[in-house]
C-alpha positions in Angstrom: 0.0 0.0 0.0 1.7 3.2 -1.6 0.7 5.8 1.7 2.3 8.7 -0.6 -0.1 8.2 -3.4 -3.0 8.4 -0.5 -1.5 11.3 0.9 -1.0 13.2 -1.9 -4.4 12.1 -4.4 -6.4 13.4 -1.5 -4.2 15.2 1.4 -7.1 17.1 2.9 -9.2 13.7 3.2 -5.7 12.2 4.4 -5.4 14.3 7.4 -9.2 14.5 8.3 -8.7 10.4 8.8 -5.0 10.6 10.8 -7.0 12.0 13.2 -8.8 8.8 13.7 -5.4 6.9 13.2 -3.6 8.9 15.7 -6.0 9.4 18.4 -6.3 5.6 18.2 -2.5 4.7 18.4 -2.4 7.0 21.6 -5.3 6.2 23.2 -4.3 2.7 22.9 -0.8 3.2 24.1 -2.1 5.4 26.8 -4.0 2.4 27.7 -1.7 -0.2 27.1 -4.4 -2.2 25.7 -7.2 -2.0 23.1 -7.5 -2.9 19.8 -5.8 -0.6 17.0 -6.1 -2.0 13.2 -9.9 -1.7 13.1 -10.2 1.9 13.6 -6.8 2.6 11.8 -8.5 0.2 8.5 -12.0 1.6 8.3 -10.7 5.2 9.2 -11.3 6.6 5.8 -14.7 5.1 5.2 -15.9 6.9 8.6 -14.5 10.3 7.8 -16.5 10.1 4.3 -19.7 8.5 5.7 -19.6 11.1 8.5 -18.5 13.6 6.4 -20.8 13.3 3.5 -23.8 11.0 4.1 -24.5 10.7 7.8 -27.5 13.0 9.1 -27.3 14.1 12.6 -26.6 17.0 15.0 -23.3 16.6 17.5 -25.2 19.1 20.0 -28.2 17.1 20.1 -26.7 13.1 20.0 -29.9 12.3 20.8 -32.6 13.5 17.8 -35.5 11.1 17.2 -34.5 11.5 12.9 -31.0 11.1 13.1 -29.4 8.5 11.4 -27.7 5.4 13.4 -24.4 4.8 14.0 -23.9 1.0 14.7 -20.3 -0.6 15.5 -20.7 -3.9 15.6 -16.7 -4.4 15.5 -17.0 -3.0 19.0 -13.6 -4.3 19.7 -12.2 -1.0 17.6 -14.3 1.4 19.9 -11.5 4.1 19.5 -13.0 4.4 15.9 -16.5 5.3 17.6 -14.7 7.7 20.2 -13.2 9.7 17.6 -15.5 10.4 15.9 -17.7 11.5 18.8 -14.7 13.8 20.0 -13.7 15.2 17.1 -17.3 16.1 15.9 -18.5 17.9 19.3 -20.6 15.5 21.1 -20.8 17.0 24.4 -20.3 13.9 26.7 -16.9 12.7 24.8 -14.0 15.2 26.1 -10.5 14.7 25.1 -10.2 13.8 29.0 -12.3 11.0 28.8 -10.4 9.8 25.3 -7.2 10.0 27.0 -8.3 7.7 30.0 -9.7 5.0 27.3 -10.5 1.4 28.9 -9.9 3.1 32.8 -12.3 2.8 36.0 -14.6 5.8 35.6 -14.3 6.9 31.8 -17.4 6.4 29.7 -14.5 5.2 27.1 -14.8 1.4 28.2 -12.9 -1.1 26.0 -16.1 -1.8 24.3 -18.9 0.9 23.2 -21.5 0.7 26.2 -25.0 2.3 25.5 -25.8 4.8 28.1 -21.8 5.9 28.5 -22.2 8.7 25.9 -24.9 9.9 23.5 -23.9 8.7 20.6 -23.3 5.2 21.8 -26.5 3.5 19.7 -25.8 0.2 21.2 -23.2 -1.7 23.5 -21.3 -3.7 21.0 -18.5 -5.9 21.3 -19.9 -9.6 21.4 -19.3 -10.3 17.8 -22.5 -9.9 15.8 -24.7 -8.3 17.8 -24.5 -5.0 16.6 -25.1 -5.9 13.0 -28.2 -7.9 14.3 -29.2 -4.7 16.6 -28.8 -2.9 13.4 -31.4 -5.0 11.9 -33.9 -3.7 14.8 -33.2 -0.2 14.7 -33.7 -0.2 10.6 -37.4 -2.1 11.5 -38.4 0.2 13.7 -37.6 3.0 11.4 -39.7 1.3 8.9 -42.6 0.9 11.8 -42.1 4.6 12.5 -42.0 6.1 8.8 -45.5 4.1 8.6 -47.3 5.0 11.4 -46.0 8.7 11.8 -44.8 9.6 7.9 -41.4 10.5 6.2 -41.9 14.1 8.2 -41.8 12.6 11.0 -38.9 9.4 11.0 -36.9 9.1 8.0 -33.5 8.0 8.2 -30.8 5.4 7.5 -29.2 2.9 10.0 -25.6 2.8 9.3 -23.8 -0.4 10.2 -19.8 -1.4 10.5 -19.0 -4.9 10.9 -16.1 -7.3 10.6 -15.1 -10.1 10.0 -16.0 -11.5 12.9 -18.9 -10.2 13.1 -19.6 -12.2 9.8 -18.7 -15.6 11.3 -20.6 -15.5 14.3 -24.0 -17.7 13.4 -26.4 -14.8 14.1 -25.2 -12.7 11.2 -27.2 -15.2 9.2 -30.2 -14.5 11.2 -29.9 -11.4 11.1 -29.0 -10.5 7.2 -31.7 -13.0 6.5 -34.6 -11.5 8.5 -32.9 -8.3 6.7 -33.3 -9.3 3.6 -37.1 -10.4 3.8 -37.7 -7.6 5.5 -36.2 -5.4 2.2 -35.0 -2.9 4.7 -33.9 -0.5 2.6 -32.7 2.0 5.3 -30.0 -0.4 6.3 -26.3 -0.1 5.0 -23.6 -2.8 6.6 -19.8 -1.7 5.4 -17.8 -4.3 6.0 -14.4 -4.0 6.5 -13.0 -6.5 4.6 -9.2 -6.9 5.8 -8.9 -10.5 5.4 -7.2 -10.4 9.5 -8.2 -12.1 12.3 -6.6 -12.7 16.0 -5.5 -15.6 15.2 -4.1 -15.0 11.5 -6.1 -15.0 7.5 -9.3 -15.2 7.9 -8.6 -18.0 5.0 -7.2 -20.2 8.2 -10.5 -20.7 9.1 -12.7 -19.7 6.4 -13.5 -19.3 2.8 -17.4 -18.2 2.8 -17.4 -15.3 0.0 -18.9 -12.9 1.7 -20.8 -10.7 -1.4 -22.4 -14.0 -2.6 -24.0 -14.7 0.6 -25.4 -11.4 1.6 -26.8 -11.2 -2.4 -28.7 -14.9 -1.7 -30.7 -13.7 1.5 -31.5 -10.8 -0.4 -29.3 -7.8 -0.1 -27.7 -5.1 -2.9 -24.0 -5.6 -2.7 -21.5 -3.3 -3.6 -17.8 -2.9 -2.9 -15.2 0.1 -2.6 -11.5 0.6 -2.2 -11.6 1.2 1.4 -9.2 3.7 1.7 -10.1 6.0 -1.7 -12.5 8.6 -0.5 -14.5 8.8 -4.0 -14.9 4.8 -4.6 -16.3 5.3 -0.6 -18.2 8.0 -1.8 -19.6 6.7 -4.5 -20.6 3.0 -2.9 -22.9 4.9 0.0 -24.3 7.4 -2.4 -25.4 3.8 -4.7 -26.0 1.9 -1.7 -28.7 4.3 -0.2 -30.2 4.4 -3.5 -30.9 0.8 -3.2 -34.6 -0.7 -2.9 -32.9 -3.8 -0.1 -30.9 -3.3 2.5 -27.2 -2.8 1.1 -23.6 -4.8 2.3 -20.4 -2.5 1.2 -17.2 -4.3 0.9 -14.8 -2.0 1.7 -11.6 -3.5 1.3 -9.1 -2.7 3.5 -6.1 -2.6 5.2 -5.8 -3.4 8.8 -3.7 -1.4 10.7 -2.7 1.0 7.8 0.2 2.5 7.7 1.9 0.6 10.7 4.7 -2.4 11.1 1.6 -4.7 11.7 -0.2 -3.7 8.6 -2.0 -6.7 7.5 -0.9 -9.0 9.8 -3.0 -10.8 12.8 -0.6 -8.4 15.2 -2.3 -5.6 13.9 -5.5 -6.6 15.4 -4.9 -6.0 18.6 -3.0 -3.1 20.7 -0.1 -0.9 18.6 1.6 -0.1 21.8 5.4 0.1 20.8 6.9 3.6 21.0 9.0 3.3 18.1 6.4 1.9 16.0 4.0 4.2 17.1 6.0 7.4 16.0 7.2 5.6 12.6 3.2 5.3 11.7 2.7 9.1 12.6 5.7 10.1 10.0 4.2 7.3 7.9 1.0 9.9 8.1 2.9 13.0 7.5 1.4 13.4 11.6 4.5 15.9 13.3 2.2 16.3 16.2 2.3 15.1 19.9 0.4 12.5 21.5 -3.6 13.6 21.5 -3.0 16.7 19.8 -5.3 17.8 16.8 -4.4 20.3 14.7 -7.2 23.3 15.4 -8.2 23.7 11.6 -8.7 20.0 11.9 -10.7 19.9 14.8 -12.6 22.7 13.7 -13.3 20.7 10.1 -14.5 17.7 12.2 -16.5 19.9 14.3 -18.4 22.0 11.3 -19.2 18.2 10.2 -21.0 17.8 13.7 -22.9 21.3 13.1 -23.8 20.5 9.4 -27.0 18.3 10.6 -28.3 21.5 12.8 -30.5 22.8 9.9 -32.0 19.4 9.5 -32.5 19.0 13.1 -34.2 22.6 13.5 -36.4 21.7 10.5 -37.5 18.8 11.8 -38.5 19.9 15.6 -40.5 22.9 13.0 -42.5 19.6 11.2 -43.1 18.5 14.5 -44.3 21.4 16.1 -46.6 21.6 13.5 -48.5 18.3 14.4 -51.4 18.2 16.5 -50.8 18.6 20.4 -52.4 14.9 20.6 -50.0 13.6 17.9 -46.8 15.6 19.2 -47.9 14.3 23.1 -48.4 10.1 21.8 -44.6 10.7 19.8 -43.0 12.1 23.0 -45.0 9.6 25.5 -43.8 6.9 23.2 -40.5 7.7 23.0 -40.3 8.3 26.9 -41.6 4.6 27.3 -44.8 6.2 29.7 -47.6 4.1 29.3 -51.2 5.5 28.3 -52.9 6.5 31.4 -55.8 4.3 30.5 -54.1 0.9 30.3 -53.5 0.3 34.0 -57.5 0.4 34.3 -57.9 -1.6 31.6 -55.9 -4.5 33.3 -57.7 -4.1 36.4 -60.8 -4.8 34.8 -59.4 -8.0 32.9 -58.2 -9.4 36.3 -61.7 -8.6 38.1 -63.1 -10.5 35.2 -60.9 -13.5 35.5 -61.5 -13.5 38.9 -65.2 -13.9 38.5 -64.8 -16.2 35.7 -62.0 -18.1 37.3 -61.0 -19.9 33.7 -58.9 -23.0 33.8 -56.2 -21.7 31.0 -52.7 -22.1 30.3 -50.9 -18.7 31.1 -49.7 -18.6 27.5 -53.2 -18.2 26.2 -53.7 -16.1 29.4 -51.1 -14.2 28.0 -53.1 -13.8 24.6 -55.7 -12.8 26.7 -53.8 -9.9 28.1 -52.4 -9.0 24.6 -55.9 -8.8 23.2 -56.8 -5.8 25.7 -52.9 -4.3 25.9 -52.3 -4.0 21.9 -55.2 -1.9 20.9 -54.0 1.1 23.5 -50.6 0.4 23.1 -49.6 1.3 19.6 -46.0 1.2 19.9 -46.2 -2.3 20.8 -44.8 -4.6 18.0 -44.7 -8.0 18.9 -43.5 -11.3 17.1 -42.5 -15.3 17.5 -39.9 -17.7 16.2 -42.0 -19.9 14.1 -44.2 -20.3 17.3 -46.7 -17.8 16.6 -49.9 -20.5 17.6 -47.9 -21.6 20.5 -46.7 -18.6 22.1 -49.9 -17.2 21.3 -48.0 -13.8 20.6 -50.6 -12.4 18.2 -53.9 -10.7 18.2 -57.1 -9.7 16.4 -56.3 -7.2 14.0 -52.5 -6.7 15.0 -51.3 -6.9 11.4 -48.1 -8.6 9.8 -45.0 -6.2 9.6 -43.5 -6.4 6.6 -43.0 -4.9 2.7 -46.5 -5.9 2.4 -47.6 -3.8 5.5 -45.3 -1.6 7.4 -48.0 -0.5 9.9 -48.3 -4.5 11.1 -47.3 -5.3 14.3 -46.7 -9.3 14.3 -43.3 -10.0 13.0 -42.6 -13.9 11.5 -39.3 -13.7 13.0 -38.7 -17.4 11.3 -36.8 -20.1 13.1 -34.1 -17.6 14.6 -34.3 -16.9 18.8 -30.7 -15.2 18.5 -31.6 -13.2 15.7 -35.4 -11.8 17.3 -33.9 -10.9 20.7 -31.0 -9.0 19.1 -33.2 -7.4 16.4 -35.8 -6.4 19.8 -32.8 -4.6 21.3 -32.3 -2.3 18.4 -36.1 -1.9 18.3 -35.9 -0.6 22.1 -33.0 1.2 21.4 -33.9 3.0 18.6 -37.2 4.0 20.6 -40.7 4.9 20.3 -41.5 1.0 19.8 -41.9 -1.0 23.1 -40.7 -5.1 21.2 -41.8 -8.8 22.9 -40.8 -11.6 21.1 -42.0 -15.4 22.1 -40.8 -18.7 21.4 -40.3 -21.8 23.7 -38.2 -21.4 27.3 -35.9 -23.9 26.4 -34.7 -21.9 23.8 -33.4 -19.3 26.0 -30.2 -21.3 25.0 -30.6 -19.5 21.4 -31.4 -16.0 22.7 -29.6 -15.9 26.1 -26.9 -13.7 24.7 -28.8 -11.2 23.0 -31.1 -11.4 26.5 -27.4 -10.6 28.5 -27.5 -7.6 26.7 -31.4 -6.3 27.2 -30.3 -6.5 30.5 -26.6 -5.2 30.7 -28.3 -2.1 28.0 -31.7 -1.6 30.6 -33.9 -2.3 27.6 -37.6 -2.7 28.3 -37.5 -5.9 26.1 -40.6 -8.6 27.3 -39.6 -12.0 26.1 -42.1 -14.1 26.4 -41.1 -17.8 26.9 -43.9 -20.7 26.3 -44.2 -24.0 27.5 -41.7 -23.4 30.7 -41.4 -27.0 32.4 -42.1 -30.8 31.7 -45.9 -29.6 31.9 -45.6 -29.3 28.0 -45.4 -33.6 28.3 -44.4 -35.3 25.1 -42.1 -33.4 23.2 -39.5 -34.3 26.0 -36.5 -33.6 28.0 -35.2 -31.8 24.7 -38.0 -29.1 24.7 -38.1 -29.5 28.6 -36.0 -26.4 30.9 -35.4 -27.5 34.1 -32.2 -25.2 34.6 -33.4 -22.2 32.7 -35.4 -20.8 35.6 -32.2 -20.8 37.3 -29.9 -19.5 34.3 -32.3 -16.5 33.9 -32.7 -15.9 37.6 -29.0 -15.6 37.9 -28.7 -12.5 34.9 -28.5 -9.2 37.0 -31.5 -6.8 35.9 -33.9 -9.0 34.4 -37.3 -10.2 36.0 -38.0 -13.2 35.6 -42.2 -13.5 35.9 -43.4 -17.0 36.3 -47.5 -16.0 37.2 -49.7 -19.1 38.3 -53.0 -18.1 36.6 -54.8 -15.6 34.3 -55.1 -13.1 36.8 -51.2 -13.3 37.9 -50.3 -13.2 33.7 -52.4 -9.7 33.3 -50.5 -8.7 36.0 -47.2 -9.9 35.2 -48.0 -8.2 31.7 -48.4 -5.0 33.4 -45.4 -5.3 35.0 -43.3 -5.5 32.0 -44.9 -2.8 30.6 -44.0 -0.6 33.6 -40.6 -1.2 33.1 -38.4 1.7 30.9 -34.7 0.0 31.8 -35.2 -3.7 32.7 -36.4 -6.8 30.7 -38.5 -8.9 31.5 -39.4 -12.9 31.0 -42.7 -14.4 30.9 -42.1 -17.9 32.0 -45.6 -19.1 30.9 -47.2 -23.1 31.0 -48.0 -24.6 27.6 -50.7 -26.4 30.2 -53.7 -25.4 31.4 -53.6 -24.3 35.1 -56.9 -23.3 37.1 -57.3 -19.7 38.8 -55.9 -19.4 42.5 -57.0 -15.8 42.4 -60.8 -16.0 42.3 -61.0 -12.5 45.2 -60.0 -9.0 43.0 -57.7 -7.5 44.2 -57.0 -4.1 42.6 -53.5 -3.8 43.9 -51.1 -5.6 41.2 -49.9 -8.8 43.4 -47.1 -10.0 40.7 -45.9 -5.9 41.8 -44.6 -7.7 44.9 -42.7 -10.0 43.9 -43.9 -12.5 46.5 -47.3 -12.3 48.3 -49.6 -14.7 51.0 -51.8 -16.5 48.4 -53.4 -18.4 51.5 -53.1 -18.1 55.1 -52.9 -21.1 57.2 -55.8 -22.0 59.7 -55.0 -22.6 63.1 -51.4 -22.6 64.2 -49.2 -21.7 61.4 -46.4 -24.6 60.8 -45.5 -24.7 57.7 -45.1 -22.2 54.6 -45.5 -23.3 50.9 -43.5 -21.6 48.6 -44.2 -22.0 44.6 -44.4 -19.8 41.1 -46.8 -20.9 38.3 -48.0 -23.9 37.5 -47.0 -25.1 40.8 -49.1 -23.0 42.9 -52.1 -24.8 42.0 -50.2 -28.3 43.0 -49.1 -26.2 46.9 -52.8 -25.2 47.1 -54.2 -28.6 46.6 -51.0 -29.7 49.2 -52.1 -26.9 51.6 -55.7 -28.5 52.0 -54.1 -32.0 52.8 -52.2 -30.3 55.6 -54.7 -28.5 56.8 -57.5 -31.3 57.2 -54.8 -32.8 59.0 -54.6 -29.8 61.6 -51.4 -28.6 60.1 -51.9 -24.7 59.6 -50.4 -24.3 56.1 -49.7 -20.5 54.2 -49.3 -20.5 50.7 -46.8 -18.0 49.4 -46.8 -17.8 45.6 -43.8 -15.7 44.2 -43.8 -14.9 40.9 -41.1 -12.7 40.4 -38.3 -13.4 43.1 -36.0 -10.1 41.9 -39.1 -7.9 42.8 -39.5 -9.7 45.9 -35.9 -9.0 47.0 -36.0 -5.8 46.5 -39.2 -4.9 48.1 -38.1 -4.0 51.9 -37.3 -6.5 54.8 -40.8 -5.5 56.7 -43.1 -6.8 54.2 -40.8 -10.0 53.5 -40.7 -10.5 56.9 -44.7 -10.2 56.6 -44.8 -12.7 54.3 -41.8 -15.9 55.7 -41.8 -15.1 58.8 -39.2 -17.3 61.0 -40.3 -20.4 62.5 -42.3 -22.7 60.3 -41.1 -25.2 58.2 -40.8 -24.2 54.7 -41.2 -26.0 51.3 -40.7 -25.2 48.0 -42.4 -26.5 45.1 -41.2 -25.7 41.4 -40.7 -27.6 38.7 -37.7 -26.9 38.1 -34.1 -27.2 39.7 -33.8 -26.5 43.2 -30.7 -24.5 42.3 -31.3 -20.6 43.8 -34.3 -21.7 46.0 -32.3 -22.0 49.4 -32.4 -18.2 49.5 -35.8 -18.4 50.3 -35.5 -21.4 52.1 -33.5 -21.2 54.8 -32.0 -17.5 53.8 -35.0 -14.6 55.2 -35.0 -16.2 58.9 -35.6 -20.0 57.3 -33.4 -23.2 58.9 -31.5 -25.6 56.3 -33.3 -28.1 58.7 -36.5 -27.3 58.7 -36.6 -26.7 54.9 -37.3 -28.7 51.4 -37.4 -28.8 48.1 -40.3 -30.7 46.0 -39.4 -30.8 42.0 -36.9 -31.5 39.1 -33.2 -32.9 40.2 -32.9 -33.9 36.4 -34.0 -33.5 33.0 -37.7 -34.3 32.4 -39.0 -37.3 30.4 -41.3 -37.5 27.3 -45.0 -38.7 28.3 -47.8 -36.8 29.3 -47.7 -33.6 31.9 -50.0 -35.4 34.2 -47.8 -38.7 34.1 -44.1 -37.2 34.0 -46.0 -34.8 37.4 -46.7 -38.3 39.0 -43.2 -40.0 37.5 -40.8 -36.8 39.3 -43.1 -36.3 42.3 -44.2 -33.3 42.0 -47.9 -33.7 43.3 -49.8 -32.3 46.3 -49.3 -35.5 48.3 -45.6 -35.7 48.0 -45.6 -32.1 49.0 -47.8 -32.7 51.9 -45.2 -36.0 53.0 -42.1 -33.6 53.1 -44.1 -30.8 54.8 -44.7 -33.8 58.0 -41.2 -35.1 57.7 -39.9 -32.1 58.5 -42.3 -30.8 61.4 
């Protein structure tokens, strides 16, 4: 690679992108760790997508039009800091660029969301970025719809690697793109042909073009480092009808020793080499320092979006006061004031009616009243739509066909749908829930890590959440999965006995603007425990008295879901006996621990024996049992210590001892 011919074709470009390359190299060596080569490779497509096709204001990071900004190569943050710094953005100070990957500085080693404005998404596990990038480009589709191209109309910008490439839920993601024909969405791939470990040829040959152009994309492909090829690819690929895949080919680490080599991956940290790469760059400047004509270009391509930006809050000022108030409520994630009255009267009516249902159609049930207030609400399945019950009357199907629909056929991809709900949530003024079975939590748990690590007010709803779904067998069957997802810091994990418990669980998920939540819900039918109203939301507590013991109270049953039923029917063993039983059910344990020690105190009180009935893995249960004033001796456990079986619910109940009379039995043989 001839770095005169760069320099001199195009020197102003040329030192508009050695500001990326040298704020890198020092920021990295500052660090003494990092990753260089990305930010150093794809350096020159940023400056001219920035530069020339990205819409948004510096001043304001965080405009409802703007366009995105996704790097899914999160590794090569320092591209994303740069820019941010060198264009204005008001939360990314030289000081915080110079104390890149320390305690404190919102420059972590990987872009988190919520660091900076500016920072779309956390990125950094490989692919998730160009699968949140899927999202965000859906929701802007949703959006134009519903509000028109006044309103939302804007691209979602996407870098990704080759890693990113590799990882399996690329596919799910560029092929949900590609159905989709999401037109708005532009992935530039920085095609270097480096990874950690050497060519990407050592491990893999797919040709990249090929396989974006069968699930459906426009692909096009640019020198990566001439700024009119660059030019010229975005200004064709945002022409494009699909969405569009760039391959930009590139140099890794340009300009350095490491230069396409597997070295230059990582962090550029040797003095010597350092300064030969800024003379390499015709850089005679010290470490962090930008040239003020420089920084004031960079800066005036932060500003150029202002005129947009004013225009637009014009357009929108010019919308009704109902219009403009629904737009900002939606975007704030507040809830219509009329919905929590609306789920009061569903629960009063399940009450009365006391159905025998399974809490995934109870769930359906919920959805039917929740959707038609809550218009941001766009929800979906994984091939599962009839059995996570996820759709209702008159909800639509989102796609080319019908951009106002609000089911999405996500297909057979869990990974791909949980990702492509975190983009939703982050792009905002679209509240996602996505179903599919609980045992497939496997498929989305690392897209899930993130809704919580992000606080995105995702609501996955998980069907068919122990052995009760019978036949299909200890494949389909999650015993640990309770456990897994109890163990993820900031998500609730709702596991509601009945209809009435589901509305409410519902309406706890909604409440939420910056935690996730999962509907653990029984593919079989379970009768109503809650047949007295209660206005106040139970599930709200976490953990409540469901029923209080008669006589002396010695023992406590504790249970979630389809379990409850099973301690209730234990409880009235017990208590013919003259063994005063209280049945706690606890739907959501994370609520319930951080509701304050009075009330939990109220409700396990020290002294009688407890039991725990789930079925499930005891694994996390001894917190209740003998943590909260309980005694490892005057505790048990009645439900799964292995994986299930296939037969029918009722029989495999019977087969692991999980029934009221096996309950009752280790209630006595502890008293």
């Amino acid at each position: 690679m001839d770095l005169t011919a760069l320099a001199t074709t195009n020197p102003d470009h040329w030192r508009r992108a050695a500001c990326i390359r040298t704020l890198t190299l020092d920021a990295v060596a500052a660090a003494n760790s990092g990753h260089s080569g990305m930010p150093m490779g794809m350096a020159d497509v940023a400056t001219i997508l920035f530069a020339n096709h990205m819409s948004f204001d510096a001043s304001k990071p965080d405009w409802p039009n703007r366009d995105r900004f996704i790097l899914s190569a999160g590794h090569g943050s320092m591209l994303l800091y740069s820019l941010l710094y060198l264009t204005g953005s008001p939360d990314m100070t030289l000081e915080q660029v110079k104390n890149f990957r320390q305690l404190g500085a919102i420059t972590a080693g990987h872009p988190e969301y919520g660091h900076a404005m500016g920072i779309e998404t956390t990125t950094g596990p490989l692919g998730q970025g160009i699968a949140n990038a899927v999202g965000f480009a859906m929701a802007e589709e949703f959006l134009r719809a519903k509000w028109g191209k006044k309103v939302i109309d804007h691209y979602t910008y996407c870098i990704a690697g080759d890693g990113c490439l590799m990882e399996g839920i690329s596919q799910e993601a560029i092929a949900l793109a590609g159905r989709q024909e999401l037109s708005r969405l532009i992935v530039m791939w920085d095609d270097n042909g480096i990874t950690i470990d050497g060519k990407v040829s050592i491990a893999d040959r797919t040709d990249q073009k090929a396989r974006f152009a069968a699930s459906g994309w426009d692909v096009f492909e640019c020198d990566g480092h001439d700024p009119v090829a660059i030019d010229a690819a975005l200004t064709a690929a945002k022409a494009s009808p699909r969405p569009a895949m760039i391959a930009c080919k590139t140099h890794i680490a340009l300009g350095h020793a490491a230069q396409d080599t597997a070295k230059g991956h990582g962090a550029l940290t040797d003095a010597k080499q350092l300064q030969a790469a800024k003379e390499a760059y015709g850089w005679p400047h010290g470490p962090f320092e930008i040239p003020a004509e420089l920084k004031s270009w960079w800066e005036g391509v932060g500003a150029k979006g202002r005129s947009a930006r004013e225009e637009w809050e014009t357009r929108f000022a010019l919308l009704s006061d109902a219009k403009q108030a629904e737009f900002t409520r939606a975007f704030a994630r507040e809830l219509p004031k009329k919905l929590s009255a609306t789920i009061k009267a569903l629960k009063k009516q399940h009450s009365e009616a006391a159905p025998k249902v399974a809490t995934r159609q109870a769930s359906q049930m919920a959805l039917e009243v929740i959707n038609p207030i809550l218009g941001e609400h766009l929800g979906g399945s994984a091939d599962l739509t009839g059995s996570n019950n996820t759709d209702t009357a008159g909800l639509g199907v989102f796609g080319p066909e019908d951009r106002k629909g609000r089911h999405v056929h996500y297909g057979i991809r869990e990974h791909g749908m949980a990702a492509a709900m975190n983009g939703m949530a982050l792009h905002g003024g679209v509240r996602p829930y996505g179903g599919t079975f609980m045992v497939f939590t496997d498929y989305a748990r690392p897209a899930m890590r993130l809704s919580s690590l992000m606080g995105l007010p995702v609501t996955y709803v998980m069907t068919h959440d122990s052995i009760g779904l019978g036949e299909d067998g200890p494949t389909h069957q999650p015993v640990e999965h309770l456990a897994m997802l109890r163990a993820t810091p900031n998500l609730l994990v709702m596991r509601p006995a009945d209809a009435v418990e589901t509305a409410e669980a519902w309406e706890v998920a909604l409440m939420q603007k910056t935690t996730p939540s999962v509907l653990a819900l029984s593919r079989q039918a379970l009768p109503t425990v809650r047949k007295t109203h209660t206005p106040k939301n139970m599930v709200a507590q976490g953990a409540y008295v469901l029923a209080e013991a008669e006589g002396k109270r010695q023992a406590i049953l504790l249970a979630t879901g389809s379990e409850v039923a099973i301690a209730m029917a234990a409880r009235d063993l017990l208590q013919a006996e003259g063994i005063g039983t209280r049945v706690v059910s606890m739907p959501c344990w994370e609520i319930f621990e951080e509701t304050d020690e009075a009330y939990r105190k109220r409700v396990l009180p020290a002294g009688p024996v407890r039991v725990a009935v789930e079925a499930a893995i005891r694994f996390g249960w001894d917190r209740w049992l003998y943590g909260e004033r309980g005694k490892r001796e005057k505790s048990g456990f009645v439900g799964m210590h292995g994986f299930g079986a296939s037969a029918p619910a009722g029989d495999l109940y019977t087969h692991f001892g999980i029934t009221a009379e096996a309950v009752a039995a280790k209630v006595k043989s502890l008293l």
